[in-house]
C-alpha positions as CSV (number, residue, x, y, z in Angstrom):
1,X,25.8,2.5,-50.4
2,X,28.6,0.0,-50.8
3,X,25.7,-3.0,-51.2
4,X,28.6,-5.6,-52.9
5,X,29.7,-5.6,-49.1
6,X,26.5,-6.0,-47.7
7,X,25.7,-8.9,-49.9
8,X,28.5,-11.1,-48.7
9,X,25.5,-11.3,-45.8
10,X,24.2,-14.3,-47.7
11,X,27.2,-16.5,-47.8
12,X,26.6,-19.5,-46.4
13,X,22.7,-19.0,-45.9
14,X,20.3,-21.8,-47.2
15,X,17.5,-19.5,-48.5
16,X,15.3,-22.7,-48.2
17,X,13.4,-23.2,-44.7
18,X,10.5,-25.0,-44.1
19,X,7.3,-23.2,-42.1
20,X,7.0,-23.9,-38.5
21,X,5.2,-23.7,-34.9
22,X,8.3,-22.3,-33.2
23,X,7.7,-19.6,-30.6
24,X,8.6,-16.2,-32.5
25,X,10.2,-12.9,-31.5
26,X,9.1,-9.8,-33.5
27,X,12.3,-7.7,-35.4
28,X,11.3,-4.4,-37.3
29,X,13.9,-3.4,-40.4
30,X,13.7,0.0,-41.1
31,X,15.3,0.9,-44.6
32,X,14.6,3.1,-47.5
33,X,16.8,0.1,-49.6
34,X,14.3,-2.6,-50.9
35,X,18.2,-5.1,-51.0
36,X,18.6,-4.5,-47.5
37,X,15.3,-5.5,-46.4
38,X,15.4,-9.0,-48.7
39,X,18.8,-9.9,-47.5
40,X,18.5,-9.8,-44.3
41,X,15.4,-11.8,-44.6
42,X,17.2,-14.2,-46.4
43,X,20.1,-14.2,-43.7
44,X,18.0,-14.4,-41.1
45,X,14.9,-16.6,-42.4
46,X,16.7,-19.5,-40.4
47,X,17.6,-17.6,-37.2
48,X,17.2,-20.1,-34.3
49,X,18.2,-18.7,-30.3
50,X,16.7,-21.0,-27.4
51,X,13.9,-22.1,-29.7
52,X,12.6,-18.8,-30.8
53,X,12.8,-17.8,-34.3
54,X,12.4,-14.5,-36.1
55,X,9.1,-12.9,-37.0
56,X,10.9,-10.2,-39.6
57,X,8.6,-7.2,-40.2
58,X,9.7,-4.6,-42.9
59,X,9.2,-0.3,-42.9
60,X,11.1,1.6,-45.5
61,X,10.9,5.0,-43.5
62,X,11.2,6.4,-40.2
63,X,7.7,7.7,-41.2
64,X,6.3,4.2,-41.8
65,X,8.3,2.8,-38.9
66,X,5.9,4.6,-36.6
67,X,2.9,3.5,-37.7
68,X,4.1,-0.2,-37.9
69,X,5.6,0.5,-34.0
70,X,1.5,2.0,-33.4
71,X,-0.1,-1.0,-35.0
72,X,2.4,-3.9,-34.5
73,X,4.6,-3.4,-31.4
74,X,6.5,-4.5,-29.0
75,X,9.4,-5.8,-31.0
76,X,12.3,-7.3,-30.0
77,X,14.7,-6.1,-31.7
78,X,15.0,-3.0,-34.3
79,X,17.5,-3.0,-37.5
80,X,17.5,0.8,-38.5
81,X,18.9,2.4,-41.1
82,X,20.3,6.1,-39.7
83,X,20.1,8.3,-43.2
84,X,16.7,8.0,-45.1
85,X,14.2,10.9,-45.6
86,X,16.7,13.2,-43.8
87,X,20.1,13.0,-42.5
88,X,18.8,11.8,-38.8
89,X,16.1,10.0,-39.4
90,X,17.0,7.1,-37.7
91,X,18.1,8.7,-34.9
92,X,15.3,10.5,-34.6
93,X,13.3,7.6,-34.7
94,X,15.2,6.0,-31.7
95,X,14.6,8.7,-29.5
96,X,11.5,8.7,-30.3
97,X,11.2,5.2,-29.5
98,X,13.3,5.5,-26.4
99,X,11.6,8.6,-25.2
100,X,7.6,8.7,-26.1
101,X,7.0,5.2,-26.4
102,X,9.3,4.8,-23.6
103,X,10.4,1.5,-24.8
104,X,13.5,0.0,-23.0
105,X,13.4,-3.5,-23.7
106,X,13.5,-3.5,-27.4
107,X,17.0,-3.2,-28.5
108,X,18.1,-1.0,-31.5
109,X,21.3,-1.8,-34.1
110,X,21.7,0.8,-36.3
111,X,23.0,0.3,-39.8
112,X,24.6,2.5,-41.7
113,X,26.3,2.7,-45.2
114,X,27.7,6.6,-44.5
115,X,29.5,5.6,-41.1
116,X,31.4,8.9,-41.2
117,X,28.6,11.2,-40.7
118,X,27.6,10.1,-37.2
119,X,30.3,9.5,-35.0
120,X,29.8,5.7,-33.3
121,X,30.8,6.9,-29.6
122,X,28.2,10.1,-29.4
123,X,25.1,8.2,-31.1
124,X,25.6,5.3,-28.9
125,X,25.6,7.7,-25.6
126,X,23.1,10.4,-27.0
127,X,20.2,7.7,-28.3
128,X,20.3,4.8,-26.4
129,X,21.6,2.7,-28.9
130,X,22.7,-0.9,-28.1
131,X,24.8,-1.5,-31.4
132,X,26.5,0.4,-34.2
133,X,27.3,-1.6,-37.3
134,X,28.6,-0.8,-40.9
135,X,26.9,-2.1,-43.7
136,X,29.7,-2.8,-45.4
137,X,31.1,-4.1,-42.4
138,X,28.6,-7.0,-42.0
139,X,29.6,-10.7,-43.0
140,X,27.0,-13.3,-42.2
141,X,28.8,-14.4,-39.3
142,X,29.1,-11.1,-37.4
143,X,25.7,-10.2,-38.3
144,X,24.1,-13.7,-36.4
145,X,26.7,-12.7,-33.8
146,X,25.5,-9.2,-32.9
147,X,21.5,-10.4,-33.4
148,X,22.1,-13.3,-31.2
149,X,23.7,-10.8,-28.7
150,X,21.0,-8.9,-29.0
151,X,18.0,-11.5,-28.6
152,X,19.9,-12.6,-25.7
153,X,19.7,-9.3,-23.8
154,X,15.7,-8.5,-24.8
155,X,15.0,-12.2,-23.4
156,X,17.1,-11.1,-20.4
157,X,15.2,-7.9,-19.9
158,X,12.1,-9.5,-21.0
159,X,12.4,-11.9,-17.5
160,X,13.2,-9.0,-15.5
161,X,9.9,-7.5,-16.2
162,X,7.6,-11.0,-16.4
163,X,9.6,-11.8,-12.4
164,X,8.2,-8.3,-11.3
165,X,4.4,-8.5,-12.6
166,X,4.8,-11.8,-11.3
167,X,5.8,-10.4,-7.7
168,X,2.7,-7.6,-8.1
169,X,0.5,-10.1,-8.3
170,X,1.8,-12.1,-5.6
171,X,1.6,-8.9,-3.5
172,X,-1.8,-8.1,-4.7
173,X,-3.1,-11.8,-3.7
174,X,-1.1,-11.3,-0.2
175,X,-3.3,-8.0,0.3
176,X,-6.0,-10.5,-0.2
177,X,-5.4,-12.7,1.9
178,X,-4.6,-10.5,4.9
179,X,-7.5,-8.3,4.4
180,X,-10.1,-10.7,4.2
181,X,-12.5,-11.6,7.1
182,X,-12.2,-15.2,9.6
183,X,-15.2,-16.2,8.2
184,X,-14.6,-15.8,4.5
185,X,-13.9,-19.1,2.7
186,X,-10.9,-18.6,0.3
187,X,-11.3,-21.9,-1.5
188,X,-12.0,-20.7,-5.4
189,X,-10.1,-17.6,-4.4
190,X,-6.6,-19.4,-3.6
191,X,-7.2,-21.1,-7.3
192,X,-7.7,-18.2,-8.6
193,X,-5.0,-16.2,-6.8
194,X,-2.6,-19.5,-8.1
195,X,-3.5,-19.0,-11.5
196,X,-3.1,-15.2,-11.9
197,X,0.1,-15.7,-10.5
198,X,0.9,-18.0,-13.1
199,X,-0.7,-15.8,-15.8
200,X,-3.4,-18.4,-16.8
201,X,-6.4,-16.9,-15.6
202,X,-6.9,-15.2,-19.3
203,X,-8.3,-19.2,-20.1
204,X,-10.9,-20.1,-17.6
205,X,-11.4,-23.8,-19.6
206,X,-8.3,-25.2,-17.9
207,X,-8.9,-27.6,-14.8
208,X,-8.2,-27.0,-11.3
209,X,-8.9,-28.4,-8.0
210,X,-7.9,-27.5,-4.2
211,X,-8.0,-31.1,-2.5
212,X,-8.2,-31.4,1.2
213,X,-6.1,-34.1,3.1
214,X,-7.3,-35.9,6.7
215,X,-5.3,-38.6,5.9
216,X,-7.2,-41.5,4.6
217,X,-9.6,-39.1,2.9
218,X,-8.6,-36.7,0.0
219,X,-11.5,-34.7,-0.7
220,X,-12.0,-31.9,-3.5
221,X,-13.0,-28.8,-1.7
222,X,-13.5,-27.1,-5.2
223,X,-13.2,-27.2,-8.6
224,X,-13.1,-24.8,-11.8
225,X,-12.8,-25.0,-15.7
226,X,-13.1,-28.7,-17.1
227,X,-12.7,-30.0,-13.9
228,X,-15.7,-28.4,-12.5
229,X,-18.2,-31.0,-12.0
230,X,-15.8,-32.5,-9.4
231,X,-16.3,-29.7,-7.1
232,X,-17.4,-31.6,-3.2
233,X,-16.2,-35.1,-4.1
234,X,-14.3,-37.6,-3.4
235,X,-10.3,-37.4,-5.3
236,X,-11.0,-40.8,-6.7
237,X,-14.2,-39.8,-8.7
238,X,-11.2,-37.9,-10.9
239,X,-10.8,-41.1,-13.5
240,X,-7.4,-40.6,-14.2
241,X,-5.4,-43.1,-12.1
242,X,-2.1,-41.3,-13.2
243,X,-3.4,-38.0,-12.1
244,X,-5.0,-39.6,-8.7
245,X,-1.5,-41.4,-7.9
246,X,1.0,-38.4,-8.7
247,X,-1.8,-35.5,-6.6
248,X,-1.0,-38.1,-3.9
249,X,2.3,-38.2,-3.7
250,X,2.7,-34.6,-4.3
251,X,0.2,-34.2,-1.6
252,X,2.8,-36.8,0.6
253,X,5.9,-34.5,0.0
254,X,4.3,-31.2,1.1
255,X,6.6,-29.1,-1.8
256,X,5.6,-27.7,-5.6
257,X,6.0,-30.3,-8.0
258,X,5.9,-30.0,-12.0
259,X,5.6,-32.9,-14.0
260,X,5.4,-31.4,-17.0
261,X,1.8,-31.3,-17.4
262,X,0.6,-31.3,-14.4
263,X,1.5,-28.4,-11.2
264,X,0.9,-28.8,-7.7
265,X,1.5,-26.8,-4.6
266,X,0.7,-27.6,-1.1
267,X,-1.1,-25.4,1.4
268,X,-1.4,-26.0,5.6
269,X,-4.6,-25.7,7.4
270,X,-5.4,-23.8,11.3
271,X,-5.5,-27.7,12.6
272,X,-2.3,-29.0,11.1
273,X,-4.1,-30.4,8.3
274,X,-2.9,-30.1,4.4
275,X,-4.1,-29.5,1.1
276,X,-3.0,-29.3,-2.3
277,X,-3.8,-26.9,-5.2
278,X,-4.0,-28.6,-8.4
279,X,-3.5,-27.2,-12.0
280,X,-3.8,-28.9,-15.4
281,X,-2.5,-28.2,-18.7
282,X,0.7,-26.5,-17.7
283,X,4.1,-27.5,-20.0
284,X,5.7,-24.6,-19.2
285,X,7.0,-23.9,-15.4
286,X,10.1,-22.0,-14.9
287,X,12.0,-21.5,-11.9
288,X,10.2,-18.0,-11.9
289,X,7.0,-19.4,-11.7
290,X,7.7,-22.0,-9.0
291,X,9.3,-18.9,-6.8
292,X,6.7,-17.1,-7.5
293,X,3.7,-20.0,-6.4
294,X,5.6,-21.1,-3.6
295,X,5.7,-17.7,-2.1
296,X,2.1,-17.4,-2.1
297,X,1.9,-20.6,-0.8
298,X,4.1,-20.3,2.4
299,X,2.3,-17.0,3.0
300,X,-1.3,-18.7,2.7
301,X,0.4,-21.2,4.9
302,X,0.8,-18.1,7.9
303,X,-2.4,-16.8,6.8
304,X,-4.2,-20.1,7.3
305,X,-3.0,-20.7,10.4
306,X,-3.1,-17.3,12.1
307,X,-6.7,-16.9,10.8
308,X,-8.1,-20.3,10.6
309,X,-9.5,-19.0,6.5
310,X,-9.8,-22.4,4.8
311,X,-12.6,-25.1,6.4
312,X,-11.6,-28.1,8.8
313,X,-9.8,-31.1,7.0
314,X,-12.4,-33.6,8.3
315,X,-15.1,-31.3,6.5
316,X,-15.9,-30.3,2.3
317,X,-17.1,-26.7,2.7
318,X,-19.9,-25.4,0.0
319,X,-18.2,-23.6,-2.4
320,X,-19.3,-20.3,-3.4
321,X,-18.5,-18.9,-7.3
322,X,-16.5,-15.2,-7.6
């Protein structure tokens, strides 16, 4: 292997990089060359793309790459080597990969150092193969461009997939909705059904609250995690002026509104009445997830006032824990 090439990969890379709470994306090398494996830790140690960096994790087999695919996976992204314990071993591996695991997202570069024994066009048709890269080809520049190409696309795919589980559950809580009976209360279940949606309902600690609106009265139907013991009072028993003064306005404009703590989505009543789903704790609220709760909401909004589900605005119903 023609590794004086492959080491002009650390031009211009500061070895040096200090630990951090950055958000991470996993990358699997596979290599039978212990060089390969520390240079392009080196090169990439101080890989940054829309905040993420690189979580590098290291197999020097196709063999080993399984088991570290078994124990540690999904990945990102997967640097592989083509020619280690036999000719095709990586190519073996990515059709494995491609075809058993039936993994789609994660996208696969292959390296090789013996470029001549496996023609570029049929491996990139034949495995499934998102790049094809000489070693010796590689400067440091190329090599950030093709893993930045790379990231890009698995974030792209990655979206894809979180906007349709979104949608499932959307659906799932619109099945909900339409199936239940008049007389059931959906109070705790629209929080609920809000937070699923938003995939927070794996931490039952964070604060919610559906508020009811009659005008001069803003009452708290119900309440869950640390906001529970406000559950059938009155909004200004929540001690947080800030929080009582932005619910109401949110509560005034009838839409979805992020502060960047803080979300809140409005819901209509059988008598024309309103009220406002509230969720602490959230930082993070992409355009996604506003789709996503707004279209829940407007079809709570027909559900509500076809079937009459939630109570009268003038009235706090008892609450009743799923």
């Amino acid at each position: 292997m023609q590794m004086e090439h492959f080491r002009t990969l650390l031009k211009d890379n500061d070895i040096n990089t200090a630990a951090s709470e950055e958000p991470s994306l996993k990358v699997l090398i596979v290599d039978d060359e212990p060089t390969v494996h520390e240079i392009t830790e080196l090169v990439l140690k101080r890989f940054r793309y829309r905040g993420y960096k690189l979580n590098l994790v290291s197999a020097y087999s196709a063999t080993e790459a399984r088991e570290v695919l078994a124990e540690q996976g999904p990945f990102a992204l997967i640097l592989l080597d083509v020619i280690m314990e036999t000719d095709d071993a990586g190519l073996t591996l990515a059709r494995y990969i491609r075809e058993e695991l039936n993994d789609q997202m994660v996208r696969i570069i292959l390296r090789t150092g013996e470029p001549g024994m496996v023609p570029q066009r049929q491996v990139m048709r034949d495995y499934e193969i998102d790049d094809y890269k000489e070693k010796a080809e590689l400067t440091s520049e190329r090599f950030d461009a093709t893993v930045t190409a790379s990231i890009r696309t698995y974030l792209g795919f990655r979206h894809l997939e979180e906007s349709r589980q979104g949608l499932i559950r959307v659906l799932d809580a619109i099945r909900e909705v339409d199936s239940s009976e008049t007389n059931v209360s959906l109070d705790n279940r629209i929080l609920e059904q809000v937070e699923e949606i938003m995939n927070r309902s794996g931490n039952p600690g964070l604060g919610s609250l559906l508020i009811s609106d009659t005008g001069e009265k803003k009452t708290i139907v119900t309440a869950s995690g640390s906001l529970k013991r406000l559950g059938e009072s009155d909004l200004d028993a929540l001690e947080d002026t800030h929080t009582v003064k932005i619910i109401k306005e949110a509560m005034a404009k009838g839409s979805t509104v992020h502060d960047g703590n803080h979300i809140m989505t409005t819901l209509l009543t059988s008598d024309g009445g309103r009220y406002l789903a509230y969720f602490e704790d959230v930082q993070e609220f992409k355009d996604t997830d506003r789709y996503l709760v707004e279209l829940y909401a407007s079809h709570v909004n027909v559900s509500v006032r076809y079937h009459g589900f939630l109570p009268k605005a003038d009235s706090v119903q008892q609450t009743k824990n799923f």
